[in-house]
N, C-alpha and C positions, 0 to 999 in steps of 0.2 A: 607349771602344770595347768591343765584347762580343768577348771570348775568341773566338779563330782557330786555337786552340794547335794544333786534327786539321787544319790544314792541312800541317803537315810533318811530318817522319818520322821514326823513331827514330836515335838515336846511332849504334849498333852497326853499322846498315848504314851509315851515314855515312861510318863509320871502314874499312870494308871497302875502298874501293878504293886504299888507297897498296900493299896486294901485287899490285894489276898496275899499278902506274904508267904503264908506259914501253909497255905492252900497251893502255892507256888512250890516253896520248897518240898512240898509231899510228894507232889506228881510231876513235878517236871520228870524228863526221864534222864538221868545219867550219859555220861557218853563213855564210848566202848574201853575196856579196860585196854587193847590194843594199840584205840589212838594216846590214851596217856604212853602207852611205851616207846610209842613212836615220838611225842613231843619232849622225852626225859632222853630219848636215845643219847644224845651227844651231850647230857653230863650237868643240864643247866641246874643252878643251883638257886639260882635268886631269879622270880619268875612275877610280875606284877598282872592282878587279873582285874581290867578293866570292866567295868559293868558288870559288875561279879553276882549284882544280886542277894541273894541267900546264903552267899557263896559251894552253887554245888561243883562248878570246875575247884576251887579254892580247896575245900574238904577232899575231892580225888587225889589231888595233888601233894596234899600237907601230908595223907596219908602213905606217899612213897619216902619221907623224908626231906623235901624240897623247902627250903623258904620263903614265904609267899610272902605277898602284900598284896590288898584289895584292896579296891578304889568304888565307888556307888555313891551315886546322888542322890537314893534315898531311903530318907534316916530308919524310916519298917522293914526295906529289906535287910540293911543294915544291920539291926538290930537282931532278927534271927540268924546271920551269919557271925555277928560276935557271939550268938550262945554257941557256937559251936567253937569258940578261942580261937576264931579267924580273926586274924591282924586288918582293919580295915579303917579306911580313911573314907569322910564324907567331902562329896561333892562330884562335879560333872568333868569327865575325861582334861576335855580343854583348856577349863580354870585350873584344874589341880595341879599345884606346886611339887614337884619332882622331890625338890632339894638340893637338886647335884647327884640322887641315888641312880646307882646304874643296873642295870637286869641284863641275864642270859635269854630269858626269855619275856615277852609281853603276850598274854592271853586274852581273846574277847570269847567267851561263852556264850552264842546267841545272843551277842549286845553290839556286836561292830555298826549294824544299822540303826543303831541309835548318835550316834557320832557324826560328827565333820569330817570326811574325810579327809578336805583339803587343809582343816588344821592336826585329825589328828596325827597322819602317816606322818609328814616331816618332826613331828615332836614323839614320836614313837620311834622313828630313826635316830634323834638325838636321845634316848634312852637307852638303847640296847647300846651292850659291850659289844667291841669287834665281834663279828664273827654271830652276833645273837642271829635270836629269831621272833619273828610275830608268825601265831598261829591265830587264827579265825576259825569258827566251830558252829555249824547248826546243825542241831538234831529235824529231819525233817522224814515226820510218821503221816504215814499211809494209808486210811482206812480200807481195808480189802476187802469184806463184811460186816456191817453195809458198804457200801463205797462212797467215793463223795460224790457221784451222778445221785447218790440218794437221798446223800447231805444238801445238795445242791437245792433239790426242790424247799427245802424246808427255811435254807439259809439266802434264799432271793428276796422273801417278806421282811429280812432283818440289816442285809446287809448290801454294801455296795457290790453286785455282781465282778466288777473288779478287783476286790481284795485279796492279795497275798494269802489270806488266812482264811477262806470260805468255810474250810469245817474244823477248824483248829488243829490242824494237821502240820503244819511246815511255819517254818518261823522266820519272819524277817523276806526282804525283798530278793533274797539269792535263788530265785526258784525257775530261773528260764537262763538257757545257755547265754542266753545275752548279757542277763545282768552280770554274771559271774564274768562276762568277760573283757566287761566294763569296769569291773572292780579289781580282776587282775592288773589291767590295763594301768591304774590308776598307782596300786601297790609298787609295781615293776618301775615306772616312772619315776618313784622316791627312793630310789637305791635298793632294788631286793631284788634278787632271784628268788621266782613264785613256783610251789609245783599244788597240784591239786590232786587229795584223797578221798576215796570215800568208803565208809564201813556199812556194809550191809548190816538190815535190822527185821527183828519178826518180834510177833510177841502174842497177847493179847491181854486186853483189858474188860473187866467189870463192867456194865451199863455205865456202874457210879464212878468209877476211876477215869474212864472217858470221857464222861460230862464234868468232871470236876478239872482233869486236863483243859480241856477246851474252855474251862471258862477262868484259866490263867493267864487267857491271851488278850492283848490289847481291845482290839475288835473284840472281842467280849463284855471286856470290864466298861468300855465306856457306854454301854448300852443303860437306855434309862431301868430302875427295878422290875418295875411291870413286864418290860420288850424282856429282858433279861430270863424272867422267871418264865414267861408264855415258851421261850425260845427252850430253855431247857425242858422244858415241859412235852414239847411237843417232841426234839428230841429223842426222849426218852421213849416216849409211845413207837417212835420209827425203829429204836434198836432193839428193844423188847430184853427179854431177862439173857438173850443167847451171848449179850454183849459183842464188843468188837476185835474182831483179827486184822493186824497191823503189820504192816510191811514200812519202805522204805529205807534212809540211810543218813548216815550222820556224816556232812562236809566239811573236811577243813582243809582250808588253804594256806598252805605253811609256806613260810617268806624267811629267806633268811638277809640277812645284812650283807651288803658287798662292796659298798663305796659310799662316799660321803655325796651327802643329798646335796643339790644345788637349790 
């Protein structure tokens, strides 16, 4: 397989979200009860959720009768996903020790772009039973009012006008037909046949539920306190009390097992 290593992201920010764990777990948004039925369709029973987080894929799941295992490299998010009696193991995708345990399914919830690809997919195909599946999941929200041409003015004084994450909207690098198609590419290569979903989303949020979202996101958290505080500050004066209406849609590209990886 030809090197994917720029499909994920560095450490640092990786490591960035156990100081707002429980800020994390509040507002992240859920994904659609639809796509859970759609990744339970074909019966799986034993399901392992990589970069689980908080465990909020873990908790949708546990709550259809599934049984899960979580895996997370860190010990704060960890530790609000054990208050919820999610079964979870510390440490990072790559190092962690299997045991010989096999899954119908492997789940990454807004976490595949924290990962190696080119180690994780071939140990991710040595995991699943015949016939499993790996599902990949981002939730990717929409500001519609204001929009992010209005986020934008505000988030050029803060951040790299290149970032995936400009107004804390969409998560991880999957945001341009390229990279998705790059990542398929990469998936298909390791024994799977790929197909790609997506669920429509609307909503809206509070001033404070938006800024407290937005500021679960890497490109957030590693801002110094001061940039941090000015940033939300200023913000807030841009959306005013009307808060914001949210569009977009939640991806996942579900892979199933077909042949043994070379």
């Amino acid at each position: 397989m030809q090197p994917h290593a720029d499909l994920y992201l560095d450490r640092a920010r990786a490591d960035s979200f156990g100081a707002a764990a429980r800020l994390y777990d509040a507002r992240r948004p859920r994904y659609p009860a639809r796509l859970i039925d759609d990744l339970l369709m074909h019966g799986a029973r034993r399901v392992l959720d990589v970069g689980a987080g908080t465990g909020i894929v873990s908790e949708q799941l546990l709550a259809r009768g599934v049984n899960v295992l979580a895996v997370e490299p860190d010990p704060r998010m960890a530790e609000v996903a054990r208050g919820k009696a999610i079964p979870i193991e510390i440490g990072t995708f790559e190092s962690w020790d299997s045991t010989e345990r096999r899954f119908d399914l492997v789940v990454f919830g807004s976490s595949f772009h924290w990962v190696n690809p080119d180690v994780a997919l071939p140990k991710i195909h040595g995991l699943l039973s015949s016939g499993g599946r790996l599902a990949l999941m981002w939730n990717h929200l929409v500001p519609t009012r204001p929009t992010r041409s209005d986020f934008a003015e505000i988030y050029r004084d803060y951040m790299d006008p290149g970032s995936h994450l400009v107004d804390g909207s969409s998560n991880g690098p999957i945001d341009t037909e390229h990279r998705t198609d790059e990542l398929i590419a990469a998936i298909t290569a390791s024994g799977f046949t790929v197909e790609e979903r997506t669920y429509p989303r609307d909503g809206h949020c509070s001033t404070e539920q938006w800024l407290d979202l937005a500021f679960t996101y890497s490109n957030h958290l590693v801002l110094t306190a001061e940039k941090a505080s000015e940033l939300r500050t200023r913000l807030a004066e841009r959306i005013g009390s009307q808060g914001v209406s949210v569009g977009g849609d939640t991806l996942l590209i579900l892979a199933r097992r077909t042949q043994e990886s070379g």
